[in-house]
N, C-alpha and C positions, 0 to 999 in steps of 0.2 A: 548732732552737736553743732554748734556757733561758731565759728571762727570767725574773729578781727584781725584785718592785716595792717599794720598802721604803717606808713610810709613817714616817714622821721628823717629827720637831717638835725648835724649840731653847726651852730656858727660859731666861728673864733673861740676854740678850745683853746687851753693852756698847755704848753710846750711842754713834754712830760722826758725829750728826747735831749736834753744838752742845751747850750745857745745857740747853737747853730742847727739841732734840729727840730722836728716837730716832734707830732703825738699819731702812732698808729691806733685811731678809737675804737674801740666796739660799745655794744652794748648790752646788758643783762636787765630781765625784768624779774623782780623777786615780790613773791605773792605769801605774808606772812612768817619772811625771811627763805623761803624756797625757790629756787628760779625756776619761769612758768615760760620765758621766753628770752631769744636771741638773735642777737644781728650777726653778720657777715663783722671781717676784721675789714676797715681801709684801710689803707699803706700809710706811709706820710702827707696825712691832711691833716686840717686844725677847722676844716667845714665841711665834713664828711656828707654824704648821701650814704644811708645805708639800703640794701634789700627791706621787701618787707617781712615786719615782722611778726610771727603768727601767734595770737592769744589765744587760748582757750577760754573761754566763757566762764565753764565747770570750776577750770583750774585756777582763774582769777578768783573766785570767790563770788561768783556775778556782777554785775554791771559797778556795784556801789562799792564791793571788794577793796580795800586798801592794796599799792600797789605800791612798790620802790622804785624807779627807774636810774639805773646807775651805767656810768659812764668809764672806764676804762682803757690804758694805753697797753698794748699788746707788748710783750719783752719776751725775747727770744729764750731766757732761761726760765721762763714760768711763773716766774713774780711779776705781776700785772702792776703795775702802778695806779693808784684810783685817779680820778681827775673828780667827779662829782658825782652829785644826785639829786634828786626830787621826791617829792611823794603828791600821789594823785591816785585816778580810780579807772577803770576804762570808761563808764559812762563819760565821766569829762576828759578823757583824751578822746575819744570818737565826736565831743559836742564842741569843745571849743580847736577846733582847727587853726592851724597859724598862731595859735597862741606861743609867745616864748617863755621856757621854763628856765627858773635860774639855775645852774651848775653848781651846788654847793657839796666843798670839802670842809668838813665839820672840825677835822686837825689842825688845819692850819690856824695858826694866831689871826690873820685877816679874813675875816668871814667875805673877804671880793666872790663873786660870781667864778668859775672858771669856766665858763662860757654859756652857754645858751641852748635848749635843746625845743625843737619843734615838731607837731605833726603835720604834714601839711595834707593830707588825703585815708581816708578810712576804707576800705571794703572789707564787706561782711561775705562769708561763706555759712551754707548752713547742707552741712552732707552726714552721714551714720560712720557712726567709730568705726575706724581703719582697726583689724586684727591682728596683722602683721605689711611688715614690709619688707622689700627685697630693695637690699644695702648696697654698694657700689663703693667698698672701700681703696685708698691709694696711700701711700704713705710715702716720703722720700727723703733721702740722704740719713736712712739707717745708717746705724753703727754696724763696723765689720768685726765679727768674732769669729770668720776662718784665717786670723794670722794679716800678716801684715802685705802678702801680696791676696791673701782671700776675699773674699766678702761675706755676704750672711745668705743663707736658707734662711727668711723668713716666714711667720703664721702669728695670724692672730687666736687670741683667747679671748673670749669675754664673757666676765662674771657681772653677778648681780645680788646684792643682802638681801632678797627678797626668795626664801624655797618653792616648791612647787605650789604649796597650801596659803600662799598669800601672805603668808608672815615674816616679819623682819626678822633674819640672825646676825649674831657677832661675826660668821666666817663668809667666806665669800663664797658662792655656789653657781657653778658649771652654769651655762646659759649656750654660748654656739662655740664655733672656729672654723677656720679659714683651712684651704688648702696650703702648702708648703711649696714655695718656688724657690729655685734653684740659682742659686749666686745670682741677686738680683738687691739689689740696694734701693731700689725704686720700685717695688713690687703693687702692681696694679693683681686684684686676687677678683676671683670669681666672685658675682653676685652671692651675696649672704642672705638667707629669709632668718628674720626677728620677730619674733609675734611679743602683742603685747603683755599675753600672760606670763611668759615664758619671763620675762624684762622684769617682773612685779608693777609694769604701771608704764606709763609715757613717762612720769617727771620723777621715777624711781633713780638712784645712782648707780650708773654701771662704769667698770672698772675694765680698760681694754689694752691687754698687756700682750707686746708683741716680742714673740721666742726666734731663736736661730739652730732649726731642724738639726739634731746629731742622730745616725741610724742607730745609737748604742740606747737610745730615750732620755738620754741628759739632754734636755734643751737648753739651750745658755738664754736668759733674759736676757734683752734687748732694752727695756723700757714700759712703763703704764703709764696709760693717762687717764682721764676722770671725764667724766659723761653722760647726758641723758640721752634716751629714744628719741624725746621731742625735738633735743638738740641737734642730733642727728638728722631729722627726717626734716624738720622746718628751717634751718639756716646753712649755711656754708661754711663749719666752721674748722678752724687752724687749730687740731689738738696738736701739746707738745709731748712726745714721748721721753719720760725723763727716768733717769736708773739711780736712787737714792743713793749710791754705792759710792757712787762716783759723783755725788754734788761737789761741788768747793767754786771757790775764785776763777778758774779756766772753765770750768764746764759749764755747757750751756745747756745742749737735752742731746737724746740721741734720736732724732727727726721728727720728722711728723707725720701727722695724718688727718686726712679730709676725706669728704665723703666726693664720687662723682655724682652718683645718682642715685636718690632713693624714692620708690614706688610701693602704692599697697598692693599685698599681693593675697591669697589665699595662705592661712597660718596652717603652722605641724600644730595638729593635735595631738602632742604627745602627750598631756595631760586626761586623754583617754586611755594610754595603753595599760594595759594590767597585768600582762606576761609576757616576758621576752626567752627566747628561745635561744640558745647562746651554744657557741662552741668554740673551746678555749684547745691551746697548743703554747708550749712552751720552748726556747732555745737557748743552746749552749748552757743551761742552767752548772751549777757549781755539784761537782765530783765528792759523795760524802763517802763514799764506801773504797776502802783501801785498794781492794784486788778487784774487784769488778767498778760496775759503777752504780751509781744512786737508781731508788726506786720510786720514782715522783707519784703524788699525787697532789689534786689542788683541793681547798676548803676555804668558803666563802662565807664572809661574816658581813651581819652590820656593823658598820665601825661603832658604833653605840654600847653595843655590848662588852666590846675591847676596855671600854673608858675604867682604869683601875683596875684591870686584872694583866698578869703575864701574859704575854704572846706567847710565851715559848712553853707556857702550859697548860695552858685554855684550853687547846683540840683536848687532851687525853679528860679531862677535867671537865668539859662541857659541849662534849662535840654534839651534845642533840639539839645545843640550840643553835649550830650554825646551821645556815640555810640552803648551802650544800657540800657535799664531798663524793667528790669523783673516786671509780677505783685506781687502784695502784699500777703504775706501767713499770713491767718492768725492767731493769737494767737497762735503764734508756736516759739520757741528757737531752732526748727533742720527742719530749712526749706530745701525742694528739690523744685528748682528752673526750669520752663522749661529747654529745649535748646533752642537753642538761635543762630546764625552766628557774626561771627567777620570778616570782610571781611581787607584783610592785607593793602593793599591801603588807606583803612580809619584809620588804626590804626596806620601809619608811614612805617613799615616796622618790620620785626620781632623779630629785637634787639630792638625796642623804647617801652618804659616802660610804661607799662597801670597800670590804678589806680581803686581797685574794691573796691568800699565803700556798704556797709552795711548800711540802714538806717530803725529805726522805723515809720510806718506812724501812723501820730495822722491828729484828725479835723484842729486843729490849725497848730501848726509848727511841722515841721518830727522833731526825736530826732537822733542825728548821735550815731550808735552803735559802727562803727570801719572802719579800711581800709588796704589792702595792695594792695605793687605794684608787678607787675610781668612783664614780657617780653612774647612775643607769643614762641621765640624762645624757652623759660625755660618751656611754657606749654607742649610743645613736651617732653618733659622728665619726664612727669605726671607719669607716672607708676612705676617711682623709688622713688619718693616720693611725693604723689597728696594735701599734707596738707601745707597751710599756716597759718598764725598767724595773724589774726586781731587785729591793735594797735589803741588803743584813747588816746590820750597824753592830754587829758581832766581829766583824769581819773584815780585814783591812781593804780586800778589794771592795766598792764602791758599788759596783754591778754583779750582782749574782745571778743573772738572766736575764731571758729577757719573757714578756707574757705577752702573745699577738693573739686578738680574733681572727677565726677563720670564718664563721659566720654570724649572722644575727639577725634576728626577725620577729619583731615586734608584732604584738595581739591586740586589737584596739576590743573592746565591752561595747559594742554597739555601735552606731554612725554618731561622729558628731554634732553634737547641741545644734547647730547653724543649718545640719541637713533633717534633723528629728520631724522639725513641721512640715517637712515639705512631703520628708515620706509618710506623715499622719494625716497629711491630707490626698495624698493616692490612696492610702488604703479606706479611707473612707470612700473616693470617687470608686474604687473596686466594689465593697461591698453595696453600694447604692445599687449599680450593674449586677450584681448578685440579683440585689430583691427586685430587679427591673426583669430579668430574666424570667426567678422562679413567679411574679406576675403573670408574665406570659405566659408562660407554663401551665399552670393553673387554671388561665384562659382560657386556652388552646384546649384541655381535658373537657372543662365546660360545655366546649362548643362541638366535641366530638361527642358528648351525652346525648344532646337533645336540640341542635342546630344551632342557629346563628341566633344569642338571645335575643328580645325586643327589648325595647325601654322601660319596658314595667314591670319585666321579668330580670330581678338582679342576678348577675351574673355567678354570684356566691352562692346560691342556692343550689342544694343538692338534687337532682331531675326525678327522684322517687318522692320529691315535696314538691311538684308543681303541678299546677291545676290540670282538669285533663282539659281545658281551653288549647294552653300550648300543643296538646298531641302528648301523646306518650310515646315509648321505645317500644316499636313491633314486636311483640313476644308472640304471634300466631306460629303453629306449628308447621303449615303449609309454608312460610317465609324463612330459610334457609337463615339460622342464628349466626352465619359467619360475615353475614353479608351487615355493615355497620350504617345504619340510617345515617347516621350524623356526614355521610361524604357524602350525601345526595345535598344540591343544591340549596342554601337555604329558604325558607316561607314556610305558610303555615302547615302545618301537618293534620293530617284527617285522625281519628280514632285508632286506624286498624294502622292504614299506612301511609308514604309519603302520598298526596296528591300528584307527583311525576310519573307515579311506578303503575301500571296497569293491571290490579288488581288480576284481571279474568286472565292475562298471558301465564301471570304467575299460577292460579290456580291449574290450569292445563296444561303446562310444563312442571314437572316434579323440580325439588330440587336438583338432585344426582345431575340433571340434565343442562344447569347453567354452568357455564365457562367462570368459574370468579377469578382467573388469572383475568379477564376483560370484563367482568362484571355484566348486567344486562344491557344487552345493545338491543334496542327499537327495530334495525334493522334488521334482525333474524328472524324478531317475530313474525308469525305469519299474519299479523292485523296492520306489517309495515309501519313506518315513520309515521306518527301523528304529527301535524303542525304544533309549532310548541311546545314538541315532548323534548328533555333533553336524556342523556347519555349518560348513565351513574356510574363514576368512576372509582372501581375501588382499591385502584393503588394509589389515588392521588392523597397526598397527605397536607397538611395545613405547611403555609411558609413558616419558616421561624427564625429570628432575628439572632444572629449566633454572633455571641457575645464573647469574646476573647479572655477569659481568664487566668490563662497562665501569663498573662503580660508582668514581668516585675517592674515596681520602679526605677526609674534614672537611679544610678549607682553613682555618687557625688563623693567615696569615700578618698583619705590622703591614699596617695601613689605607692607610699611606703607601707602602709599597715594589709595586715591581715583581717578581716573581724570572725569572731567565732559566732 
């Protein structure tokens, strides 16, 4: 793909900050009303220099693409103030350089300029779509939700309107999350990998709302804010973390968040996996049975199925079409449940939300303990935090257990897409060395028929079709049949026998009487070494080029998957 970095600056912007102050500018570039591109925020200037800013080519629309370029004063509670805008294309923002564009707000009763906006230098990148990259999130001056001397356990969330299958919905759907640090208001988190499918796109909307860790699964919201991939990986930009709840007249946001560093990196193919392998355990669950205690089992639905039917009668009413049910433990409140498969094809796909309800079993009717939902997708992130919250809205208590993974081990259907060619092209370079092998092989039979062929003599020929010019294979009964012409030296061969072998020795030694562990040696005979005669060896066997075929190919698959 093409990248334009356009190097931009605005001159004498309009005061958007008081009389006494300025305007903290940014910028947004909107391609068909969608933003394709973003600057860094400056502080208080009115003639900013921004970073450069990255176009996509694709994403502009190409070169001729109609383009918005708007102009912006940053405010700490989230309400941007506009200052201006233009419209223009990338071909003539990369052509005409140092051109100045007028700042116009279309609101106000005086159509004046509110400043001026320029590119003064273009470079072009031209490199292959990045699949994912590794995040380097910070956010700081979180709100505190442990109490007034506490602070927060924070973790981010981040969703995306886009499912696993490419397509937009109305809800929001599971994408990654952060680890959870401990009483930290400034929480710098471990590198995060984002792949772009996972996102639905670079200039797709994602929504990244940051919680305050409770071990009971109540996380208390902190705050969301609004976001693209692009925006993240190509600018440096100042999201405000803001909690709807608490908007009015005082409130401003509850912190922020920037990225440090964001790199491409190698993507989770989870979009291969097609069976996860799971094992559930549950705690402190809620006491149904008077004199002893409850007899848990779990049952796992797609939440699609739920839509318009009771929860609390579904299992007995339609238990064959949930997707599983473990057996019964009994007299227990901290059940360890089998494992069990969830195969993803049965379950939707790895963003659709499954529903794991907890039930008591009695003679008569089960008693429902509790339930949560979850996504297969968000199961993948079990080891940053493997606990959920069991809720019965029956029930004054709040928490009716709680549901943690013990384990989880995802099946990928084969190597991913990115690795397919490479191993379809070892397995070609293998079978090539196959038929380069059985070649020699073949050869090598050839030349043990009827000796070393000539050039007129194709080598595919069967030895019982060839002229008796070449010689034929010794069938005389005086000439011991174990003894194989073709390890004598190759040239031409006489009718009866090789021309090396001395006829009359053979005749007046029987067979019985030669040594074939050393075959005939010159020098036993009694007529002695002839000049030029050589030594038939019949252990010696032809070279052969031993071709290694159990090599497999480079194994390229993710760290985490299994493949069957």
């Amino acid at each position: 793909t093409t990248h334009y970095l356009l190097h931009c600056n605005a001159i004498k912007l309009a005061k958007k900050d008081g009389l006494f102050g300025k305007s903290d500018p940014f910028v947004v570039v909107k391609s068909c009303g969608k933003p394709v591109g973003f600057s860094n925020v400056v502080m208080k200037n009115l003639n900013p220099f921004w970073d450069p800013i990255a176009l996509d080519v694709e994403s502009c629309g190409g070169m001729d693409g109609p383009l918005t370029i708007e102009v912006f004063d940053f405010d700490s509670d989230g309400k941007h103030d506009f200052i201006g805008s233009f419209s223009s294309c990338l071909g003539e923002l990369s052509q005409k350089l140092n051109h100045r564009y007028e700042l116009i707000n279309s609101s106000m009763k005086k159509k004046k300029p509110q400043g001026h906006f320029n590119v003064s230098k273009v470079d072009v990148q031209n490199k292959p779509k990045a699949l994912a990259y590794s995040i380097h999130f910070v956010a700081k001056s979180l709100a505190r939700k442990d109490g007034l001397l506490g602070k927060s356990d924070p973790f981010l969330m981040i969703y995306s309107y886009m499912d696993a299958k490419g397509k937009k919905t109305d809800t929001l759907n599971f994408v990654a999350k952060t680890e959870w640090i401990k009483d930290e208001l400034d929480p710098v988190w471990e590198p995060l990998t984002l792949s772009v499918h996972s996102c639905g796109g670079l200039h797709e909307d994602l929504t990244v709302a940051v919680y305050d860790y409770d071990s009971d699964g109540g996380h208390d919201l902190i705050g969301t804010c609004h976001t693209t991939l692009w925006q993240l990986v190509t600018s440096k930009p100042t999201l405000l973390f803001i909690d709807e709840k608490k908007q009015g007249r005082t409130y401003n946001n509850s912190g922020t968040l920037s990225v440090g560093t964001a790199t491409e990196t190698a993507p989770i193919y989870d979009d291969n996996i097609f069976r996860i392998n799971l094992q559930l355990r549950a705690r402190n669950l809620d006491n149904k049975d008077t004199l002893g205690k409850s007899d848990p089992y779990l049952v796992v639905w797609n939440s699609m199925m739920l839509i318009e039917l009771d929860p609390y009668l579904v299992v007995k009413k339609n238990e064959s079409f949930s997707l599983h049910k473990t057996p019964c433990i009994k007299n227990d409140l901290d059940p360890v449940w089998p494992a069990f498969d969830l195969l993803v094809s049965e379950c939707g796909s790895l963003t659709d939300v499954l529903t794991f309800e907890v039930w008591d079993e009695d003679k008569g009717s089960d008693d429902f303990i509790g339930s949560c939902t979850i996504s297969l997708r968000h199961m993948l992130f079990w080891e940053k935090n493997p606990t959920w919250r069991l809720k019965n809205k029956k029930k004054m208590r709040i928490n009716a257990g709680l549901l943690q993974i013990i384990s989880l081990t995802p099946y990928v259907d084969g190597p991913p897409a990115v690795h397919k060619q490479q191993m379809q092209q070892q397995q070609q370079m293998q079978q090539q060395m196959q038929q380069q092998q059985q070649m020699q092989m073949q050869h090598q039979r050839q030349v043990q028929g009827f000796g070393q062929p000539s050039a007129e003599f194709p080598s595919n020929i069967n030895a019982s079709m060839a002229p008796s010019q070449y010689g034929a294979v010794a069938t005389n009964s005086e000439f011991p049949s174990s003894i194989n012409a073709s390890m004598a030296p190759g040239g031409n061969y006489g009718t009866e026998f090789p021309s090396q072998i001395n006829a009359a020795a053979v005749s007046q030694y029987p067979p019985q009487s030669i040594d074939q562990t050393k075959g005939l040696n010159p020098s036993n005979s009694p007529y002695g070494q002839q000049p030029g005669q050589s030594m038939v060896n019949l252990e010696k066997k032809p070279e052969q080029t031993m071709v290694n075929l159990q090599k497999k190919p480079q194994d390229n698959r993710p760290s985490y998957a299994i493949y069957d």
